[in-house]
N, C-alpha and C positions, 0 to 999 in steps of 0.2 A: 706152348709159350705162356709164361706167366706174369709178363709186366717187368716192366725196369726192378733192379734191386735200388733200394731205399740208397741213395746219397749220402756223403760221407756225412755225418753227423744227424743223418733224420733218422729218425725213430720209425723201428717197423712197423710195420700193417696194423697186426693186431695194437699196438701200443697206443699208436693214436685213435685208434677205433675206442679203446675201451675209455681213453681220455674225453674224447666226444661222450661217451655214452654215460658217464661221471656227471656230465653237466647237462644234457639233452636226452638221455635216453629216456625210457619208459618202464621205470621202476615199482609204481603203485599198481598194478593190474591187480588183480583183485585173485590172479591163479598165483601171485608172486609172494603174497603171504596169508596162510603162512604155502611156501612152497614145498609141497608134499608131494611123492610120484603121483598120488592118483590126481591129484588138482592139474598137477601138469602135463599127464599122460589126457585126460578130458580134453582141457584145453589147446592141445596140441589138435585132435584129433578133430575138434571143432572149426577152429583154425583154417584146415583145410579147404582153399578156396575161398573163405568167410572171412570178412574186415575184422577187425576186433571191435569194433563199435557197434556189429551185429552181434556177435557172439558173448557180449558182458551179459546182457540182460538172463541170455538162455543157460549161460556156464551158472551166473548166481542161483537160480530157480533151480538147476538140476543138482548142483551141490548141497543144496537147502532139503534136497526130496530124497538126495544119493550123495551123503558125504563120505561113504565110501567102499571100496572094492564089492564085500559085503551085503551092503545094500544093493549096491545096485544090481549084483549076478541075483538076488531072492526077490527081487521085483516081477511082476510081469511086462511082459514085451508090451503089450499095449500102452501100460503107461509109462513106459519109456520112451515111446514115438510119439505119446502124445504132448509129455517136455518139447519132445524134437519136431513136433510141427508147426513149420514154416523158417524153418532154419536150411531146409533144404538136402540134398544131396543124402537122402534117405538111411543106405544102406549104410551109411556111417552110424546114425542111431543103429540100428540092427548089428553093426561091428562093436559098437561098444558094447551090449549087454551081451555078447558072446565071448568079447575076449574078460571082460568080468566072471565070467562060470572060468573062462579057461585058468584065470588067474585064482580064482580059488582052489579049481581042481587039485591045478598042478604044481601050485607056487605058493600052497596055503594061505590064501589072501593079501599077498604083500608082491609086489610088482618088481620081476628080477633086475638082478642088474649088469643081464650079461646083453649086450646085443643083437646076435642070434636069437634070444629067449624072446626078447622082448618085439622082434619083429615078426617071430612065428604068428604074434598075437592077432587076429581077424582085424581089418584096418589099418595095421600099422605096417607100413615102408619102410625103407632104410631110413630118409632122412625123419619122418616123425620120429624111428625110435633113437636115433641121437641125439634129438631135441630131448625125449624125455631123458635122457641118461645124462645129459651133458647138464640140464638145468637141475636136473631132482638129485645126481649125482655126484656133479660136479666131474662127470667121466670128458675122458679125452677124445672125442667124435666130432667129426663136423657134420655138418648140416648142408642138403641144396634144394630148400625151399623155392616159388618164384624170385621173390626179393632175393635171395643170397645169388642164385644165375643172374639175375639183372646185374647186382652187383658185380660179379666177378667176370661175366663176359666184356663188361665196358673195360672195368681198370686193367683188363689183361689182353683185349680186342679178340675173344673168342670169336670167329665169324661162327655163322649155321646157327639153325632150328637146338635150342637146348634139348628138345623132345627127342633128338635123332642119339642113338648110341655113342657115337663117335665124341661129340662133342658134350654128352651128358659125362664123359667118361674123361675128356679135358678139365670139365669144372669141377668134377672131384676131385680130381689130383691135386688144382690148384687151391678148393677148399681145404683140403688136408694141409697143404705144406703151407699154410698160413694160418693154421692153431698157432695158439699162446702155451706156454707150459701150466699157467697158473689163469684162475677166474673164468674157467670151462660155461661157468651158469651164465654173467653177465657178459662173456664174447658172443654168445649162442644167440643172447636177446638183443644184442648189440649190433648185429652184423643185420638180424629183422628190420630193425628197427631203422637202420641207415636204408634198406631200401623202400622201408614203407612212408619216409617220411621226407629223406634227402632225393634219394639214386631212382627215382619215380618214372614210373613209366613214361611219363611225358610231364615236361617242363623242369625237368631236374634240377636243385638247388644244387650245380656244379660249386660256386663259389662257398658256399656253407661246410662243403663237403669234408671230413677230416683225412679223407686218402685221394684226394683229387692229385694231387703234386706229381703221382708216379702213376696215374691215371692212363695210359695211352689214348683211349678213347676221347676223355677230355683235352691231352695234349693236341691229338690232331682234329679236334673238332669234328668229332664221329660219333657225339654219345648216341645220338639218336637211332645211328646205324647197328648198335650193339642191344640187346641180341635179334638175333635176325628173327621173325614172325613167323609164326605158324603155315605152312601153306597154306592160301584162304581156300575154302572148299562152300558151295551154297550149300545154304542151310534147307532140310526138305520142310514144305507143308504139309501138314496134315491134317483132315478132319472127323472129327468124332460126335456123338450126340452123348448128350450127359442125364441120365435118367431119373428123374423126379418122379416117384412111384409112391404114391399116396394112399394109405387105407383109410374109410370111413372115419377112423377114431382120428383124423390127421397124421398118423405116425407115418414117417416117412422110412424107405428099403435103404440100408445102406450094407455094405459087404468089404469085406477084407481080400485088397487087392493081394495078386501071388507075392511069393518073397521075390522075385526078381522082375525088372521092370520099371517103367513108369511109378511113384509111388509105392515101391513094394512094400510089404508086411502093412499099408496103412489102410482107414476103414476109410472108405467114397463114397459115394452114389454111383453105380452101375453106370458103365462107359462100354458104347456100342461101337467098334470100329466104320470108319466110313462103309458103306455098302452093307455091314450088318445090322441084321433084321432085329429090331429090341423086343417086340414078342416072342422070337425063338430065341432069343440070347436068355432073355428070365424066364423062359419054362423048362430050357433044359437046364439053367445056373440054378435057379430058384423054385421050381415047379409051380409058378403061378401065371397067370393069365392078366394083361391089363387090356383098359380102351386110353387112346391116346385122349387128351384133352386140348394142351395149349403147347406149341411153340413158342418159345422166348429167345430173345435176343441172343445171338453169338457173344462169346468172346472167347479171345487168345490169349493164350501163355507160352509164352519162351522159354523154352531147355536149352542145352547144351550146344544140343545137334540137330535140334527140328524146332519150328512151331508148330503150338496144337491150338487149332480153334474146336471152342468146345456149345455143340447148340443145346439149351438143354431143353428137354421134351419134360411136360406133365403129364402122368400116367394115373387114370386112377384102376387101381385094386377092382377085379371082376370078382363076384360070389366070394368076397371077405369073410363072408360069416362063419364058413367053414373052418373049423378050429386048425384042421392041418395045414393049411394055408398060411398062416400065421405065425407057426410054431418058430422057433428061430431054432437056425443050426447055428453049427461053430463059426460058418464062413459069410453070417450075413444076423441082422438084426433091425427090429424094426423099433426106431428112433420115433419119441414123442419129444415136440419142441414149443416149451412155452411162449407165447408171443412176448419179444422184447426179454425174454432170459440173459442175463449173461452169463451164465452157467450149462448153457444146453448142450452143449459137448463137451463138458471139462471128462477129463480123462477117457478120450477116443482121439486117436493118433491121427486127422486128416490133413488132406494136403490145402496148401494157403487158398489155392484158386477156389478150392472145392468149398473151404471153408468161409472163403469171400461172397461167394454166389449165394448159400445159406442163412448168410449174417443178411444180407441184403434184400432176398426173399422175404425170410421172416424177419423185417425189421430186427433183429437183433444188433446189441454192440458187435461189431466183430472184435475177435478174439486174439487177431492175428493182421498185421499189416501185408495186403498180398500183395507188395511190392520185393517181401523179402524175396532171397533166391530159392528156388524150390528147383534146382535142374535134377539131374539122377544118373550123371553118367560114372566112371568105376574114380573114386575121387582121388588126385594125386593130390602131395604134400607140400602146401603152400599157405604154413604157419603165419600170422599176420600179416597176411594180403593187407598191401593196401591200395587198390582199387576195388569194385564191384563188380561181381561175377556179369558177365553177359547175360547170360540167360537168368533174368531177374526182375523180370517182370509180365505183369498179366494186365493186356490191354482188351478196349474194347473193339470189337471186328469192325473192318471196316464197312463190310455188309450184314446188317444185322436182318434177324431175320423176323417176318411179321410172324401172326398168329397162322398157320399153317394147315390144323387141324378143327374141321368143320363137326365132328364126331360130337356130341355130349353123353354123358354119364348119366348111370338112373340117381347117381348119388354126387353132391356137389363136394369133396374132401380138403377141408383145410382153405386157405386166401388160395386166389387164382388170380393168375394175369401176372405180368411183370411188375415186381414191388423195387426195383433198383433204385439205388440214389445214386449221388456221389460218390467216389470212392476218398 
């Protein structure tokens, strides 16, 4: 089912979309000009899940560091993650500096323009790589971002989960046979931007609307019912301890979590699963020995699919003096942090929480708002969200935890005790 046909003398779908979007849409973005593949393959890719009012800030800085293909496949991964920390959804950084080598390799630094090509690329889906072909090309592709399913399941009363095959497979067909022949780039942003701003997840500007008329959803008074919600599933708990590992000189142990995961490919502080032992965890990850010193407060962060409360423990460095102890490998290094620095991790890719907790410790500026979304699950394509990811925020526990450990150190390393303010 695809919605009423347009009334004798109304103008189709696309026409009065692109007329709304003439006078309303959202033409100055900053990926719009100048509009280049690589600007709008980035931005697309960022997009993903993220508002566009998160994503301005991070797209300009990373265009400013990587304005193109080029650059950014000859960078190293580190500071590619470290542009990308607190933007969230991780492996999308780690996607782009991989489909950059791809596109030099194979496509001699210029971004194909075939669709297949361009969806082989790590990151990219079907609908990201329509969005870049249909805006950077002016190709003939649609798009089914969140907003564009919002969109088309109300005016054409899709029932079901957009997520399910059945019905992801109804909203293409109806995105397809509602292309325009001509202005591929402004339908593309047009159709976003009608749901990031009108066709909303809740409180819809039905009246505003430029395709309301043949709307069914709207006609029966069902928008609300369209598209039908995710099956709700509880979300699990979890808890971990977050490892502050101090040597005499204050450097603090931080390590490169795996590429898949929680924060993958990024540097942290050593995270002990509930029940595992942080002594054996850093003598066989790191081969050194600590004494606990202080427990500090809990706190929580929201993903996708779980909360993590993270407690974090002070540790200090047993027999530091030993030179091999010290030594940094590839998978770990030991961080000196000036007090009140606003530069003490510039170019190290961490995640918000991790980097929230260390601003706050050592009184530093934070670097990073840890409200941003920082989830990590495989990210699907939802080009100009506009709502905010759920999992987007880092609260504080609601059981915090006091000082724990009775133990002292022959050596007192760096402030101790909980230094938190405000966030």
């Amino acid at each position: 089912m695809s919605g009423r046909k347009p009334a004798v003398g109304e103008a189709p779908f696309a026409d009065r979309l692109l007329a709304w979007f003439d006078v309303h849409g959202r033409r100055t973005l900053p990926w719009q000009s100048p509009r280049s593949a690589y600007r709008v393959w980035l931005s697309e890719v960022m997009l993903q899940q993220t508002q566009v009012a998160t994503v301005i800030p991070y797209f300009e800085r990373f265009v400013a560091r990587f304005p193109d293909f080029r650059s950014l496949a000859a960078a190293d991964v580190d500071e590619v993650l470290a542009l990308w920390a607190g933007l969230g959804y991780y492996a999308r950084g780690r996607n782009l500096h991989a489909a950059a080598k791809q596109v030099g390799s194979l496509h001699r630094g210029e971004m194909p323009n075939d669709l297949e090509a361009v969806q082989a690329l790590p990151g990219v889906g079907r609908s990201t790589a329509a969005a870049i072909l249909a805006q950077a090309f002016g190709a003939r592709h649609a798009i089914l971002d969140g907003n564009v399913k919002r969109v088309l399941a109300r005016h054409a009363a899709v029932a079901g989960w957009p997520g399910t095959p059945k019905v992801a497979e109804q909203l293409w067909a109806i995105a397809e046979r509602l292309l325009p022949a001509t202005r591929l780039a402004d339908y593309t942003q047009a159709i976003m931007d009608l749901g990031a701003t009108l066709c909303t997840a809740r409180a819809p500007a039905c009246a505003r609307c430029p395709v309301a008329a043949d709307c069914i959803a709207h006609r029966e008074e069902r928008v609300g019912a369209f598209p039908s919600p995710k099956p709700a599933r509880a979300r699990p708990y979890r808890r971990a301890t977050l490892l502050l590992v101090e040597n005499a000189q204050g450097a603090i142990l931080i390590e490169r979590r795996p590429p898949t995961g929680i924060w993958g490919g990024l540097w942290s502080l050593p995270v002990a699963a509930e029940g595992e032992s942080a002594d054996q965890l850093l003598r066989q990850r790191h081969g050194i020995r600590v004494e606990p010193l202080d427990t500090l407060p809990a706190f929580r962060h929201a993903f996708t699919h779980f909360e993590l409360e993270l407690t974090p423990l002070v540790c200090a460095l047993i027999d530091d003096e030993r030179p091999d102890e010290l030594r940094e490998r590839p998978d770990q290094r030991w961080l000196t942090i000036s007090a009140r620095s606003d530069d003490a991790f510039t170019g190290i890719g961490l995640p918000a929480p991790v980097l929230g907790f260390l601003s706050r410790r050592y009184a530093l500026n934070a670097l990073t708002d840890t409200s941003t979304p920082d989830p990590c699950p495989a990210p699907s394509t939802a080009s100009s969200s506009g709502r905010k990811p759920k999992a987007s925020r880092v609260l504080p526990s609601p059981a915090t935890s006091a000082s724990g450990s009775t133990s002292r150190s022959r050596r007192k390393p760096g402030p101790t005790g909980s230094r938190t303010r405000p966030d």
